[in-house]
N, C-alpha and C positions, 0 to 999 in steps of 0.2 A: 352351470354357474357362469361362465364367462357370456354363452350368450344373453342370460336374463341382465347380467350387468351393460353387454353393449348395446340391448334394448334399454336398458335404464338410463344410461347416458345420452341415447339421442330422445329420450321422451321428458327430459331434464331440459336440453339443451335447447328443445321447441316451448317448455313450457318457461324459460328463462325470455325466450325472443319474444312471445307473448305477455309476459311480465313489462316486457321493457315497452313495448308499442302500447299497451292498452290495460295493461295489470289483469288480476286474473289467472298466473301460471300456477298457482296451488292447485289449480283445477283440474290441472294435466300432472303435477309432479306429485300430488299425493297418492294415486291410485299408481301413480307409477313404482314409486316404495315399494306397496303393498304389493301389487304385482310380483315384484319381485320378491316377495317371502321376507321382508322386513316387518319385524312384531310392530304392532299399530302406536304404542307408544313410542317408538324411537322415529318410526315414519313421520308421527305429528312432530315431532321433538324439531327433526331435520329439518321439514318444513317452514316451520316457525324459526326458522335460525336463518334458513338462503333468503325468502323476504325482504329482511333489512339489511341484509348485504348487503342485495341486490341494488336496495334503493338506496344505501350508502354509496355506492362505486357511482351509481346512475349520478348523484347528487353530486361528487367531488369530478367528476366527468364535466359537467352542466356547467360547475362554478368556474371549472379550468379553461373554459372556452367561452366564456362570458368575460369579456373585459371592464 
């Protein structure tokens, strides 16, 4: 259990870096869920939820540093 989570967090954490350079990190963080024995609905659920986070924070990030 603990290792499949701290594979999850570093295949989260690459597919977030890839999100932010180029978009695309569902690619790497879905199969990573699933990987780890997360039921396939809560895995999409998740996914579909860190997305617009992601490009929320990127977005208030962009605006904070744009004068």
């Amino acid at each position: 259990m603990v290792t499949e989570f701290l594979i999850v967090c570093q295949l989260v954490f690459l597919a977030g870096f890839v999100d932010a350079i180029g978009g695309g990190g569902g690619l790497i963080s879905l199969p990573a869920y699933l990987m780890a024995g997360i039921p396939a609905h809560f895995a999409v659920g998740t996914n579909n939820l860190s997305s617009p986070l992601g490009t929320t924070c990127a977005t208030f990030e962009f605006a904070r540093s744009v004068h």
